[in-house]
C-alpha positions, 0 to 999 in steps of 0.5 A: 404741830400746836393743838394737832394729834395724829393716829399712825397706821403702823409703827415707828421705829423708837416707840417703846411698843415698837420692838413687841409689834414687830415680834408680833408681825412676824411671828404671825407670819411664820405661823401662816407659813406652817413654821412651829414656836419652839418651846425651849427657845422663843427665837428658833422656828421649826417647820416641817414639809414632808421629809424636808425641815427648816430651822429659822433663828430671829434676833431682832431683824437678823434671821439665820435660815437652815434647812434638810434641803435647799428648796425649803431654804429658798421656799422660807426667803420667798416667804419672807420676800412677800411680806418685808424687804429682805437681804440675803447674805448668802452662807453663814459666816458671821451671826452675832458675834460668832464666827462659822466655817466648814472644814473639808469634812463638810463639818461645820465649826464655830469660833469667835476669835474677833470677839474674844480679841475684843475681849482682850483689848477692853481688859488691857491684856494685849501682848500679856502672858499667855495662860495655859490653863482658864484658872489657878489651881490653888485658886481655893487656897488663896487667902482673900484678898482686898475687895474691889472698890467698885465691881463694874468692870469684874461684871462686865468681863463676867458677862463677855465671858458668859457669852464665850462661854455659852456659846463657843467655849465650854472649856472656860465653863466651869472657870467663868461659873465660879467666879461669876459667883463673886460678881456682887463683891469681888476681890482683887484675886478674883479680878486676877483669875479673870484676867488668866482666863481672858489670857487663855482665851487669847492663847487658844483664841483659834480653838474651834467647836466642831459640830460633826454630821449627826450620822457619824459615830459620837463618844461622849466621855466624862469624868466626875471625882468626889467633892469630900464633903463640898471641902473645896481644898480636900 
């Protein structure tokens, strides 16, 4: 409309102040409702009601709602029904690309199959060798080979990886922190060695993290060996 401005008495979707109101709006709501901003994680919510506590995950206007008991799950939906329209999807099956299931056990366990098949697919990988192991052992020993001309498709594979890896598989860590290190500059051998572990992911695409009853007996065993000075050969 010629020579008119208008005033909005709320948001739209698309303005670029749009995604900070909302962050707003219903982070005050939660407040109100005794919910606690967790400081080590912006998006987790925590609150607690006598013996009862929930936890409350935003990503963007996907919530994920889990709590000691049923009654302050359903107590945080009425909440939230108040104020926005809601939709529930029952129990977790899928969050932001990882998949959750419960065994016989009542143990639950996360995995993320069809994101590491999507993973497989972008890089060409289908029907490739399988991979036993996320890294050649010699991979120091490898003289250096010749540079990629262009780096986007190392770093993009690298950020897949990380979301793997951050997430569901810790198995690929120590693989996928070296050779995020060559990101500005890889080579032919380290888009290689991406490669293996997106071969061993697919191998082992079923393997599952396990997050047992916090009542049950837990043994954290590690070992660690001498790096010889940092000789990454020795």
């Amino acid at each position: 409309v010629n020579n008119q401005v208008f005033k909005l008495k709320k948001s739209l979707y698309g303005l670029k102040q749009a995604a900070r109101i909302w962050n707003q709006t219903i982070h005050q709501v939660l407040v109100d409702d005794g919910f606690i901003q967790s400081q080590a994680d912006m998006c987790l919510y925590i609150k607690k009601s006598g013996i009862q506590t929930a936890y409350l995950i935003i990503h963007v206007d996907d919530m994920l709602v889990a709590g000691t008991d049923l009654s302050i799950i359903n107590q945080t939906q009425e909440t939230l029904s108040k104020h926005f329209e809601v939709k529930d999807l029952g129990t977790v099956k899928f969050f932001l690309g990882i998949e959750v299931g419960q065994d016989s056990d009542g143990n639950y366990c996360i995995s993320q199959e069809n994101y590491i098949k999507k993973i497989v697919s972008e890089s060409g990988q289908v029907n490739a060798k399988p991979s036993r192991i996320p890294l050649d052992t010699g991979y120091y020993k490898i003289k250096d080979s010749d540079q990629l001309p262009d780096n986007h498709e190392y770093r993009k594979l690298i950020g897949m990886l990380l979301y793997v890896c951050t997430n569901t598989r810790p198995d690929i860590s120590s693989s996928v922190s070296i050779l995020s290190q060559k990101v500005s500059s890889p080579t032919k051998t380290d888009l290689q060695e991406v490669r293996r572990i997106i071969r061993y992911l697919d191998t082992t695409k079923n393997f599952k993290l396990k997050l047992s009853n916090q009542n049950s007996d837990q043994s954290l065993e590690f070992y660690s060996d001498a790096n010889w000075a940092e000789d990454r050969i020795d």
